[in-house]
C-alpha positions, 0 to 999 in steps of 0.5 A: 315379394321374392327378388327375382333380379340378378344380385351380386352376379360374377362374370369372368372374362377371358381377355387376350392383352397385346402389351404394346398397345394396352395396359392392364389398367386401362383394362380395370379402369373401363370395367371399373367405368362400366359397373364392375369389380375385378376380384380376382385375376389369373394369368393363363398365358404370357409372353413379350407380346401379350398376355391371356387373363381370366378376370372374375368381375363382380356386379351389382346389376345384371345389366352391367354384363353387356356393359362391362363386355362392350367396354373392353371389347372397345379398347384398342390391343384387347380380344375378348376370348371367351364371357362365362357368366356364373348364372348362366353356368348354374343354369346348363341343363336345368338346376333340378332332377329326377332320381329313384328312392330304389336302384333296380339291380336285377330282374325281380326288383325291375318286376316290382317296380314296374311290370308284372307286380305293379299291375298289384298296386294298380288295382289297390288304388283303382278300388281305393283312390285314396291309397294314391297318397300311400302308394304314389308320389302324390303325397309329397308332390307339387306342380308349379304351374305357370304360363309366363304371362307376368314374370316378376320384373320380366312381364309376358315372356312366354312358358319356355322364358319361364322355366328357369323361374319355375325351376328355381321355385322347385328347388327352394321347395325341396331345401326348405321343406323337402317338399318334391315339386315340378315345373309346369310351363304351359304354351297357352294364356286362355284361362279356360285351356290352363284351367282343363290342363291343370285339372287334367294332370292333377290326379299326380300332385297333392297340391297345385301352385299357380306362378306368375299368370297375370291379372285379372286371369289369375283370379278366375283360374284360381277359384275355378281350380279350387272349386273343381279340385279337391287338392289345394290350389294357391297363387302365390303372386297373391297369397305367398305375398300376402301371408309375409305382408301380414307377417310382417304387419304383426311384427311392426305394430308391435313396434309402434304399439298401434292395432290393426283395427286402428290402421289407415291403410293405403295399398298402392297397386291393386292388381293380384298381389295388392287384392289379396294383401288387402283381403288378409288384412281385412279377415285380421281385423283391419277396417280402413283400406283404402286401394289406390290405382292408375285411376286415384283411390278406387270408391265403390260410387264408381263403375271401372271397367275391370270387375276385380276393381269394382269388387275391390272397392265394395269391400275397402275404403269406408270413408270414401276417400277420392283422389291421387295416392298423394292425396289418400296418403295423408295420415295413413299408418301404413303404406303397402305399395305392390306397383311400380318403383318411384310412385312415393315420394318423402313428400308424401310419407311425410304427411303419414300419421306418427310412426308411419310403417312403409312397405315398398315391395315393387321389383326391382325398384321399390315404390320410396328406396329406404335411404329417402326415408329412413329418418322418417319412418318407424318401420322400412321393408322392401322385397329386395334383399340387399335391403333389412326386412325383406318381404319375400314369398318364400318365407310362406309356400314351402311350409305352407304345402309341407303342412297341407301335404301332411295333413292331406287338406283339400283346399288353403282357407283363409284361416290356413292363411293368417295362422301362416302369418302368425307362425312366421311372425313368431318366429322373432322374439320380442327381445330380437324385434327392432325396425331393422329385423321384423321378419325372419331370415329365409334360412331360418330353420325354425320358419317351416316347423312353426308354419307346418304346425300351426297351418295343420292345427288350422287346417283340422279346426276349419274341417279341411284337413283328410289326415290328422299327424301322429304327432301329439301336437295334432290330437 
């Protein structure tokens, strides 16, 4: 799960000294006392009464901020002029654009482009639909759509809250798989209404990627789209997650030399994430899954209020365990947790078969920080990335549109999914592997390639794909 918290964030503060009334290190002690980290120091004004610097401090929590401002606004003989916080600078105006492919330089270009000669263009796809991908940015474009109902470590913040979330997402599709996308925040939570709006616009875009819209509404949204649409329609809170979960289970059994359909499998937090985690290990061969809630570990002898549980339990945990995640956890394999931070404890990995694998994904606190358990467990991941084997989304979505944009599919199936999977986990060589680097960097250049290829190959065996590539690798 991509880490969306702020990491490593720099503030500079300007900062009015009065030189009778203060030191400089009174100064660095209060933000040294707050969580902060002077870096860098430069004097702008000085003279026998006070002196003006700018002090670039470093954090390591975006919380530190106010903490840092209200400590030295505290001190006495110190003005705080100005905070310039290098994240909100980054933000001003938004971080992406909208720029022509062709300048129009005079009056035949601006025909061309626009109108009369575009009236041309108009009535070639008006008698063939299809030439919209030829003629049209929809080949290469994707609409990130969010409602802001479930921003990951933010909750119900609302469209206008989310944008910078889903401008962020757009840009990573463009440096990783030069892949156009556009944020799409939508002032609406009922599943109906997105639903409409989504099919409403779709006729721009090759392909749809639902963002951050909560649980349970995310499922039905989805298979509705997918029904109606004949463009792919991926969450990627669910799929994108599941995809490098898997990647980076195919990597750690390789460590432990274990099977997949050996595993006991504990998954801890069945919401959007945690169902399709469960669902990708299930179609790769796994046949103990067990999914543990607020209420225990969900059996399918019991009636739950919300039906994904109810569907959930049909498919998982064939032995019928009951009881708490203490109680599941005993001689599990693999521990997937996409809940809350502190919810495993060393107590409980303890009781873990031989070689146990934990994935502890919740943001921004993991569900067990590695330090707890590192002399425990054979293999440690997390989705934060100040730790090794970072379980992140955005190893999965841009490869996976580049490959769907290109062979214009009409849908992302199941095998689309694992063949993802397989492709990032091959990426790390079997000499490169060790518990420390099970999963590949997200700057990795070879991620997209090997995702593209394989996910197309898929894509025309399962009869999805419209187009088949020029490339060799395709015939």
């Amino acid at each position: 799960m991509g880490q969306r918290q702020m990491e490593g964030n720099s503030i500079i503060l300007r900062l009015e000294m009065r030189t009778t009334e203060v030191h400089f290190g009174d100064v660095a002690g209060a933000i040294a006392e707050a969580g902060g980290d002077i870096v860098a120091i430069d004097v702008i004004s000085a003279s026998r009464e006070s002196s003006t610097r700018d002090l670039t401090v470093a954090m390591t929590d975006a919380a530190d901020n106010r903490r840092i401002v209200e400590a030295v606004t505290e001190l006495p003989g110190v003005t705080v002029i100005n905070v310039s916080d290098r994240t909100f600078l980054l933000h001003l105006g938004g971080k992406i654009e909208v720029t022509p492919k062709t300048r129009i330089s005079n009056r035949e270009d601006l025909s061309r482009v626009y109108t009369p000669d575009v009236a041309r263009v108009c009535h070639a796809i008006a008698e063939e639909p299809q030439k919209a991908y030829s003629l049209t940015i929809k080949r290469n474009t994707v609409a990130v759509v969010s409602d802001g109902s479930a921003v990951l470590g933010l909750g119900n913040i609302g469209p206008h809250a989310a944008m910078p979330v889903m401008e962020g997402k757009a840009m990573l599709f463009k440096q990783f798989a030069e892949v156009d996308a556009f944020p799409i925040c939508l002032e609406t939570q009922d599943t109906e209404e997105i639903i409409r709006t989504v099919k409403a616009i779709a006729p721009a875009f090759g392909g749809i990627n639902l963002e951050d819209i909560s649980s349970p509404r995310c499922f039905e949204i989805e298979r509705r789209l997918n029904e109606e649409l004949d463009i792919p329609v991926f969450h990627d809170d669910q799929h994108g997650t599941a995809v490098v979960l898997y990647a980076s289970l195919i990597s750690a059994l390789k460590l432990v030399d274990k099977q997949i359909e050996d595993l006991k499998i504990v998954v801890c937090g069945i919401g959007a994430a945690g169902v399709a985690c469960s669902r990708i290990l299930l179609s790769a061969g796994a046949r103990n899954v067990i999914g543990v809630d607020r209420e225990g570990a969900l059996v399918r002898t019991n009636l739950y209020d919300n039906p994904v549980w109810q569907q959930y339990a049909a498919m998982t945990n064939p032995n019928m365990e009951t009881g708490s995640l203490q109680d599941v956890i005993a001689g599990a394999d693999v521990f997937i947790g996409v809940s809350k931070g502190g919810v495993l404890k060393r107590s409980d990995v303890e009781k873990m078969a031989k070689d146990p694998i934990v994935f502890a994904m919740a943001n921004p606190v993991p569900e067990i920080m590695p330090a707890e358990v590192e002399d425990l467990v054979a293999v440690m991941a997390t989705g934060r990335s100040d730790y090794p084997n970072q379980i992140n989304n955005v190893l999965c979505f841009p490869g996976m549109f580049r490959a769907v944009l290109d062979c214009r599919a009409t849908e992302i199936n199941e095998p689309m999914k694992l063949a993802a999977a397989n492709a990032i986990a091959s990426v790390i060589s079997d000499e490169e592997r060790n518990k420390f680097y099970i999963i590949p960097s997200v700057f990795n250049e070879r991620i997209v390639s090997s995702i593209r290829k394989q996910v197309i190959q898929a894509a025309i065996a399962t009869g999805v794909a419209r187009r088949i590539p020029k490339e060799k690798d395709f015939e």
